[in-house]
TIRO-2110 file (N, C-alpha, C; in Angstrom, 1 decimal):
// TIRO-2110
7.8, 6.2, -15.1, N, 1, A
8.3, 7.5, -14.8, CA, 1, A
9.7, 7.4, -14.1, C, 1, A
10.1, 8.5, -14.1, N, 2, A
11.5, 8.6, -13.6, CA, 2, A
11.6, 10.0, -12.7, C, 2, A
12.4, 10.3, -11.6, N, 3, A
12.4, 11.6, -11.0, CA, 3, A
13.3, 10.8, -10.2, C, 3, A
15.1, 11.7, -10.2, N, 4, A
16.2, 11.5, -9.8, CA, 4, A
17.0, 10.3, -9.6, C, 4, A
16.9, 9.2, -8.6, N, 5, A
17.5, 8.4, -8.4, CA, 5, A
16.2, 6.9, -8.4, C, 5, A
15.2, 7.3, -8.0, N, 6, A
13.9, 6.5, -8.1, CA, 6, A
13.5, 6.4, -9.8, C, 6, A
13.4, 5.4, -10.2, N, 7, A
12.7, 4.6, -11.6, CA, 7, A
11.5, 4.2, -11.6, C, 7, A
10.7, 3.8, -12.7, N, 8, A
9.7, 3.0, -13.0, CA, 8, A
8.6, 2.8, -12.4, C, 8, A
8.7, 4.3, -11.6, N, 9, A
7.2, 4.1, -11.0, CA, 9, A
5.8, 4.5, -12.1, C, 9, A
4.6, 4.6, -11.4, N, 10, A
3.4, 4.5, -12.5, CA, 10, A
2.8, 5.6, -12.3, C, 10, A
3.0, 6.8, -13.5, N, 11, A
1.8, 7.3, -13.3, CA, 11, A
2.4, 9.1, -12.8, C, 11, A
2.1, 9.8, -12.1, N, 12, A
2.9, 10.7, -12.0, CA, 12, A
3.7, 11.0, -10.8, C, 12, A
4.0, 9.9, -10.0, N, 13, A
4.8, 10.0, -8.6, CA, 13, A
4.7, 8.9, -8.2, C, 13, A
5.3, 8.9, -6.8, N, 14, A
5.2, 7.7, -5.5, CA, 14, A
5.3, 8.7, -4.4, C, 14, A
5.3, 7.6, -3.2, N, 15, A
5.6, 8.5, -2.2, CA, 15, A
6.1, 7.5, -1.3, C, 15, A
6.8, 8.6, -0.3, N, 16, A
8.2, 7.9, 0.5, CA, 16, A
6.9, 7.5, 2.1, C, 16, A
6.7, 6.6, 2.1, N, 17, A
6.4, 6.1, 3.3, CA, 17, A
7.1, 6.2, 4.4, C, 17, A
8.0, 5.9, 4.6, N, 18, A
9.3, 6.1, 5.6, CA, 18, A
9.2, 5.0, 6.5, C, 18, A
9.7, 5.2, 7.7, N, 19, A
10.3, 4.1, 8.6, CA, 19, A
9.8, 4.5, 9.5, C, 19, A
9.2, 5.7, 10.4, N, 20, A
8.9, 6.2, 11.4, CA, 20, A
7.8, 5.6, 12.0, C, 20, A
7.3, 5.1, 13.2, N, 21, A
6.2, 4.7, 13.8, CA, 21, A
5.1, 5.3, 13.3, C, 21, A
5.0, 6.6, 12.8, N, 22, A
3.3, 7.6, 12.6, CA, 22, A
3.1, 8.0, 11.1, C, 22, A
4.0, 6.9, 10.1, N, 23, A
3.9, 7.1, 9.1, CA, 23, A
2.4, 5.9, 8.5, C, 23, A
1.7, 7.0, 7.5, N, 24, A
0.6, 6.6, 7.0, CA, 24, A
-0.1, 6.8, 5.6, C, 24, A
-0.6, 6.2, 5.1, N, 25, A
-1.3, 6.5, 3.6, CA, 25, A
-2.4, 6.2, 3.6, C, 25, A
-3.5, 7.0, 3.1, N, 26, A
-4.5, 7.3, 3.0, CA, 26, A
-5.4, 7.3, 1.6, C, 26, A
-6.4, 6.3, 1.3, N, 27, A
-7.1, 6.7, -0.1, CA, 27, A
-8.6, 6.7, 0.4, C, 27, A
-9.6, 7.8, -0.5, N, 28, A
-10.9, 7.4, 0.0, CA, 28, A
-11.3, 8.1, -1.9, C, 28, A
-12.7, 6.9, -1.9, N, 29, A
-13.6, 6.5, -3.0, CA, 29, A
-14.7, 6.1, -2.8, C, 29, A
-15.4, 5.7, -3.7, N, 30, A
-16.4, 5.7, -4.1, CA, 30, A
-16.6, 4.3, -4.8, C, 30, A
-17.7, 3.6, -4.5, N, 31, A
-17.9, 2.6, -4.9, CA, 31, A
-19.5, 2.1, -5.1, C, 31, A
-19.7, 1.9, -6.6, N, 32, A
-21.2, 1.8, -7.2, CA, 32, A
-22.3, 0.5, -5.8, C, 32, A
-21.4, -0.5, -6.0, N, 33, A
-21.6, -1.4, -5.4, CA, 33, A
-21.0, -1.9, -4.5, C, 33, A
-21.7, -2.9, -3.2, N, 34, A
-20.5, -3.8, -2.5, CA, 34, A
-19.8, -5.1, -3.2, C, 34, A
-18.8, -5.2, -3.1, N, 35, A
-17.8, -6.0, -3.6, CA, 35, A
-16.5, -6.9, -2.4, C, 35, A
-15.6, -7.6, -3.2, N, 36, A
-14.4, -8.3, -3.1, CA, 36, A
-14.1, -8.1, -4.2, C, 36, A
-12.9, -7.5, -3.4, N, 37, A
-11.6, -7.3, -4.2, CA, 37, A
-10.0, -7.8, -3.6, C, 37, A
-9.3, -7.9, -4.8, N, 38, A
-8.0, -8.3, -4.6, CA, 38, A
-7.6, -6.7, -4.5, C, 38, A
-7.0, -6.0, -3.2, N, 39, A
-6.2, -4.7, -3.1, CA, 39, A
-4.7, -5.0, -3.5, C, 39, A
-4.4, -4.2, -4.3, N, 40, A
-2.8, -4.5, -4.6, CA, 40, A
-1.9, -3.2, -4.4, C, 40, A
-0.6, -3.4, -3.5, N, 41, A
0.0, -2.5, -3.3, CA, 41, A
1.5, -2.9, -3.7, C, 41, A
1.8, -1.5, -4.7, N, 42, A
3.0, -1.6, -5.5, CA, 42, A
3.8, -0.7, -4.7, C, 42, A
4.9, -1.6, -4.0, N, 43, A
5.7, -1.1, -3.5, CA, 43, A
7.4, -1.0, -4.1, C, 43, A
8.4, -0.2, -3.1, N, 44, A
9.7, -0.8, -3.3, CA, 44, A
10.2, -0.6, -2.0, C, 44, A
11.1, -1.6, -1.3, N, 45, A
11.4, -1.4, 0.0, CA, 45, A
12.8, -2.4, 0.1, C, 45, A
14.1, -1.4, -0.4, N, 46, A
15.4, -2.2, -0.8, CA, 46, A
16.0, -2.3, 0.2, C, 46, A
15.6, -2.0, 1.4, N, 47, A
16.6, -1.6, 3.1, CA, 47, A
15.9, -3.5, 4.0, C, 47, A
15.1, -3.7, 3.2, N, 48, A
15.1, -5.1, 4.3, CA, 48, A
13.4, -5.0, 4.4, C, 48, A
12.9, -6.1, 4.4, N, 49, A
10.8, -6.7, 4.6, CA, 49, A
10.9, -5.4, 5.5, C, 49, A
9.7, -5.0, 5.0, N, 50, A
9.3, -3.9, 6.2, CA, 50, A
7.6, -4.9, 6.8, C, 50, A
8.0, -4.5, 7.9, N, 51, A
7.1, -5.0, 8.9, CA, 51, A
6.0, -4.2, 9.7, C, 51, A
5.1, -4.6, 10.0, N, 52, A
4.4, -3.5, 11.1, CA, 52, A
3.4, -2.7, 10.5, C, 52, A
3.1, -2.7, 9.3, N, 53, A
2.3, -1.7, 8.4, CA, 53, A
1.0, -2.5, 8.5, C, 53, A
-0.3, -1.8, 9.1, N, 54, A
-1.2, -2.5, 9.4, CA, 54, A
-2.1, -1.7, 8.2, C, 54, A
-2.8, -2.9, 7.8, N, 55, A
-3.7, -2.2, 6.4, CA, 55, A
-5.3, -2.2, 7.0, C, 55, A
-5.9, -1.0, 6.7, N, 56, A
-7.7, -0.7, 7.4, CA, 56, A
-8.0, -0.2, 6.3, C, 56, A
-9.2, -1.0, 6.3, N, 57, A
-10.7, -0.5, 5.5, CA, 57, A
-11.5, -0.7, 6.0, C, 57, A
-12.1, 1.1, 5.9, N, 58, A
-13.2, 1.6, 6.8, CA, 58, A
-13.2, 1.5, 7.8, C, 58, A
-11.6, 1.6, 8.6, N, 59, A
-11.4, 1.8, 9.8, CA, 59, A
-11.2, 0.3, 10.8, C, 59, A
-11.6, -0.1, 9.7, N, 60, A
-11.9, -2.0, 10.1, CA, 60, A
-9.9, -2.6, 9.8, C, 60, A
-9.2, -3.3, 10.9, N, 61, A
-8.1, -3.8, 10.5, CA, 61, A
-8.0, -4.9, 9.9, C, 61, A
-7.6, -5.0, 8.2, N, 62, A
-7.9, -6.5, 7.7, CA, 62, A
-6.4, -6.9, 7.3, C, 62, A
-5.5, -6.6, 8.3, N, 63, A
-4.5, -7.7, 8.1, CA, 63, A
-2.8, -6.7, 8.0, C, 63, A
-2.4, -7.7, 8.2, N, 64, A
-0.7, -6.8, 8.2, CA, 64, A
0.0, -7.3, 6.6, C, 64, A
0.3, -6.4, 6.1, N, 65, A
0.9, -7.0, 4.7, CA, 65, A
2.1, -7.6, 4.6, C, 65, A
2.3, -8.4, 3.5, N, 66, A
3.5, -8.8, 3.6, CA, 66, A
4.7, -8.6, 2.6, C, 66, A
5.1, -7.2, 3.1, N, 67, A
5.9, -6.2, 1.9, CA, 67, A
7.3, -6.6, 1.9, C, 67, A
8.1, -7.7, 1.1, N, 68, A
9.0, -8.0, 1.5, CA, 68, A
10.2, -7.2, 0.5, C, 68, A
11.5, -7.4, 1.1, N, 69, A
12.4, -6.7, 0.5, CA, 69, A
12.2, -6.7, -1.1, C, 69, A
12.8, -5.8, -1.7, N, 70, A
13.1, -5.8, -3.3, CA, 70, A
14.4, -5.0, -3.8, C, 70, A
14.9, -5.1, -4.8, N, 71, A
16.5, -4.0, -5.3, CA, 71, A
15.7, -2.8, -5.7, C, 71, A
16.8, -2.0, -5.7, N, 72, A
16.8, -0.9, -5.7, CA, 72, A
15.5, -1.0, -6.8, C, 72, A
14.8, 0.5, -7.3, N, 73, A
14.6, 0.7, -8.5, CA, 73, A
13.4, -0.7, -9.6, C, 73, A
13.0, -1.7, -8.2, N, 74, A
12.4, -3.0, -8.3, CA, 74, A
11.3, -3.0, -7.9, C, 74, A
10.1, -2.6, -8.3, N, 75, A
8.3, -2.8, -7.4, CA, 75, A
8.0, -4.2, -7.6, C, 75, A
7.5, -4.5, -6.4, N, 76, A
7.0, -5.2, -6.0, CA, 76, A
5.1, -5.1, -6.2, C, 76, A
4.2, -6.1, -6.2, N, 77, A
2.6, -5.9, -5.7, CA, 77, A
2.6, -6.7, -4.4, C, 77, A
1.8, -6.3, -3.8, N, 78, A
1.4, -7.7, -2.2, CA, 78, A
0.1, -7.1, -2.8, C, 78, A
-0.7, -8.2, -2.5, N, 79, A
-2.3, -8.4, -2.7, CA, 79, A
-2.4, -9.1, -1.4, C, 79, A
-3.7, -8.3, -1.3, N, 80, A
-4.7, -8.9, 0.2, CA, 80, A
-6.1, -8.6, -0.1, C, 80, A
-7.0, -9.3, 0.0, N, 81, A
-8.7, -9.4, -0.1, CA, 81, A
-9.1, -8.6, 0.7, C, 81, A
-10.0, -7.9, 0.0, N, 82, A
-11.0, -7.4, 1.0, CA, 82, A
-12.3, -7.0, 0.5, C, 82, A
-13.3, -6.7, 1.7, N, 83, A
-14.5, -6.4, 1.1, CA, 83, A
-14.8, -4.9, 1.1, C, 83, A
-15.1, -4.1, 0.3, N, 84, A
-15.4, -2.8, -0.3, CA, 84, A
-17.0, -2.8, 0.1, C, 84, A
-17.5, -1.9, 0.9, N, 85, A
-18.9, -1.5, 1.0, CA, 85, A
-19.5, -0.3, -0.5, C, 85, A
-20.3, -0.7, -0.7, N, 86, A
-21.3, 0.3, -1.7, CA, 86, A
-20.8, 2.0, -0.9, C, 86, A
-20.9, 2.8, -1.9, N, 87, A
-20.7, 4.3, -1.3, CA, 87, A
-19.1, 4.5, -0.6, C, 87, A
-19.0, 5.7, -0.1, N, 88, A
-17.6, 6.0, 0.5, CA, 88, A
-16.8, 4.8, 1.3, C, 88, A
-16.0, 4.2, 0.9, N, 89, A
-14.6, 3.8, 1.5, CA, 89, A
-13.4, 4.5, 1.6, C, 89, A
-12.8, 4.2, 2.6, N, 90, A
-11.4, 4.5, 3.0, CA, 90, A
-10.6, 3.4, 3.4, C, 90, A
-9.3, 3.4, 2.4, N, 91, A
-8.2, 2.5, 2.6, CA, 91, A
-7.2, 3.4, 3.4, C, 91, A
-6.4, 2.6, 4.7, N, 92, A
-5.4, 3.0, 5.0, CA, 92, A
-4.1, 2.2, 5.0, C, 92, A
-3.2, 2.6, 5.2, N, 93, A
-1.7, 1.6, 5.5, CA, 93, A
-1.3, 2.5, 6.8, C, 93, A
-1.0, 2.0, 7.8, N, 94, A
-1.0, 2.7, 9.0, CA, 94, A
0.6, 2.0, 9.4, C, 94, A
1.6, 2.5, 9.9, N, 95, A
2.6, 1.6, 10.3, CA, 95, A
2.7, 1.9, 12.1, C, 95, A
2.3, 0.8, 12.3, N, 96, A
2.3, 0.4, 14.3, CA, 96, A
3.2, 0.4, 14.6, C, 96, A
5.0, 0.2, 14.7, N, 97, A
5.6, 0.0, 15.0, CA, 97, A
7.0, 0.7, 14.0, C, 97, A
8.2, 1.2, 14.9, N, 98, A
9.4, 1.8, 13.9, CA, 98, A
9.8, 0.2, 13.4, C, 98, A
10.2, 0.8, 12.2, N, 99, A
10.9, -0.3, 11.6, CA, 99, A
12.3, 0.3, 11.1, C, 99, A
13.1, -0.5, 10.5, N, 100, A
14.4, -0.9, 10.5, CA, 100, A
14.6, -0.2, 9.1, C, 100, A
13.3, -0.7, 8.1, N, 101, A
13.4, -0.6, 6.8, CA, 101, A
12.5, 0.4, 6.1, C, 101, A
13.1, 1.1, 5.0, N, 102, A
12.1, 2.3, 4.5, CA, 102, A
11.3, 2.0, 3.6, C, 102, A
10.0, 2.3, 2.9, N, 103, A
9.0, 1.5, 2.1, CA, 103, A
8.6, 3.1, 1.2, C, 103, A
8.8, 2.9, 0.2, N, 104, A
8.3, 3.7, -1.3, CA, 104, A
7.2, 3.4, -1.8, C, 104, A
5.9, 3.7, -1.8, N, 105, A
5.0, 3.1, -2.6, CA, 105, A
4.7, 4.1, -3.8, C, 105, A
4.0, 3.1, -4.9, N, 106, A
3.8, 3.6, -6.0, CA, 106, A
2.3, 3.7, -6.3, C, 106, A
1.5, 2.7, -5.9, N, 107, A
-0.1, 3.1, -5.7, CA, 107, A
-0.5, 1.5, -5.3, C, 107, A
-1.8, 1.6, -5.4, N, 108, A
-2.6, 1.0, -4.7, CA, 108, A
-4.2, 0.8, -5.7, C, 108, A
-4.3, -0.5, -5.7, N, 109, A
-5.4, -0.8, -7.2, CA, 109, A
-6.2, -1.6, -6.4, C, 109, A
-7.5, -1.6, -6.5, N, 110, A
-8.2, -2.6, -6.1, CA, 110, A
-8.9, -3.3, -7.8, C, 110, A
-9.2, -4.8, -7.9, N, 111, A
-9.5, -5.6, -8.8, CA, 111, A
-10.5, -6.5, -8.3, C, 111, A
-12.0, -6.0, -9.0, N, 112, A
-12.6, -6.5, -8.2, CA, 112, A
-12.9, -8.1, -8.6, C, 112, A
-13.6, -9.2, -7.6, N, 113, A
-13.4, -10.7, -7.5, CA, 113, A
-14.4, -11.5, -7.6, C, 113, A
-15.2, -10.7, -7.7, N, 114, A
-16.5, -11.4, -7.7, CA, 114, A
-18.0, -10.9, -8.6, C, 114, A
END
């Protein structure tokens, strides 16, 4: 897809995460079974690694991602494991701290591993 100066994202949008300490994203689903999965997040973040974005499932912290710079108009994936309970989950990206650098994401897939 295309919409103004942003390219190649998937699907019918992205959204501007930003740089602010209380910026966050949010996904909740449904899942037949418990599982591992590889979670993958398609980002683009051309101002410099953004740091500080703490990733929770189910409220549980499983790890700080490691979203590093990319060019303009360039997605990136970072993959990080996690375990998916049977019934309602919630994935978040919470960012702890301001950062320096702005982060665009394009979505977020989980592939399951087991």
């Amino acid at each position: 897809g295309c919409s103004g100066e942003i390219r190649n994202y998937t699907g019918q949008g992205y959204m501007h995460f930003g740089s602010a300490s209380n910026a966050g994203a949010r996904a909740v689903f449904n899942s037949g079974r418990k599982m591992n999965c590889a979670l993958g997040i398609k980002y683009m973040s051309p101002s410099g690694d953004y740091t500080g974005a703490e990733l929770l499932v189910n409220g549980r912290s499983v790890g700080y991602p490691s979203l590093a710079r990319t060019a303009e108009n360039d997605w990136n994936i970072c993959y990080q494991f996690v375990g998916i309970a049977e019934g309602t989950n919630t994935i978040e990206l919470r960012a702890s701290e301001q950062n320096g650098s702005s982060l665009t994401l394009d979505h977020i897939v989980l592939i399951p591993v087991d």
